[in-house]
C-alpha positions in Angstrom: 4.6 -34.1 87.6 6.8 -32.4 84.6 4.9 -34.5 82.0 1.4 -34.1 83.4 2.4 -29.9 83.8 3.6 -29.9 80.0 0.5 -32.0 79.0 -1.8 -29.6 79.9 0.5 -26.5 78.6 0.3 -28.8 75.4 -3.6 -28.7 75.5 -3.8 -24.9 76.6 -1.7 -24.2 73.6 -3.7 -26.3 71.5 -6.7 -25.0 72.9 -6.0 -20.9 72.4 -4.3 -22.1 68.6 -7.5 -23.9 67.4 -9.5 -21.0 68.7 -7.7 -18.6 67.4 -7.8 -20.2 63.8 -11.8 -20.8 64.5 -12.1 -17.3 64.6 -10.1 -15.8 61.6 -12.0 -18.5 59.5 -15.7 -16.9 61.0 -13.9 -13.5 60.1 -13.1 -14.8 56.6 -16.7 -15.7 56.2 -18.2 -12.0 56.9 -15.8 -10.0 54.6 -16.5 -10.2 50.9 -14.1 -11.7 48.0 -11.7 -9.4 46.8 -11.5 -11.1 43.5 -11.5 -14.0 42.4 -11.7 -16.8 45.1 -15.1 -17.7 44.6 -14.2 -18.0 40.8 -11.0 -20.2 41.8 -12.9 -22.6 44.1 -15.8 -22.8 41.0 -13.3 -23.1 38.5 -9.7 -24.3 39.1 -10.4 -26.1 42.5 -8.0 -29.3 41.0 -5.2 -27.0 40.7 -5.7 -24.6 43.7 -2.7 -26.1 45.3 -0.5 -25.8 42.3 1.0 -22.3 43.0 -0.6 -18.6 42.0 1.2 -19.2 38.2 -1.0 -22.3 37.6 -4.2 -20.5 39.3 -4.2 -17.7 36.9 -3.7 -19.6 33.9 -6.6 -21.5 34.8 -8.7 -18.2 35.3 -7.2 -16.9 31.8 -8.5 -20.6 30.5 -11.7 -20.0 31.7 -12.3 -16.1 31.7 -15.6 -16.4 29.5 -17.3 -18.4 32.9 -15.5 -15.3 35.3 -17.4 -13.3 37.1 -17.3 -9.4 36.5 -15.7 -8.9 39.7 -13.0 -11.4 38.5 -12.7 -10.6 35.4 -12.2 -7.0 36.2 -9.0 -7.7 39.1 -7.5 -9.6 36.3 -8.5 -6.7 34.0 -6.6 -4.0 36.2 -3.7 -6.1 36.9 -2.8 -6.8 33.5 -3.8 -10.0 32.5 
């Protein structure tokens, strides 16, 4: 009985998690990019999981291709 009880509590929490992270990725979808993440996944897509330091010096490697919106958030922040 404890199993079958902690099964489902297992599946209810899976349920409400996957649910959750289905909506904030619909969210995500409606608001525009800040910056430069549609320049990141164009761009530097083989080094996205490398760490913000590797990120920007791919942007800086490739700032001719950024788009205005990118190119001015790297523009305001210094680099």
């Amino acid at each position: 009985m404890r199993i079958v009880l902690k099964s489902k509590s297992f599946i209810v929490g899976l349920t409400l998690l996957s649910s959750l992270v289905a909506g904030s990725a619909v969210a995500q979808e409606r608001r525009p990019d800040p910056g430069c993440g549609r320049d990141v996944s164009r761009l530097c897509r083989a080094v996205m999981d490398q760490g913000d330091g590797v990120i920007l010096s791919c942007l800086q490697q490739h700032r001719a291709k950024l788009s205005a919106k990118c190119l001015k958030v790297l523009t305001d922040n210094g680099q």
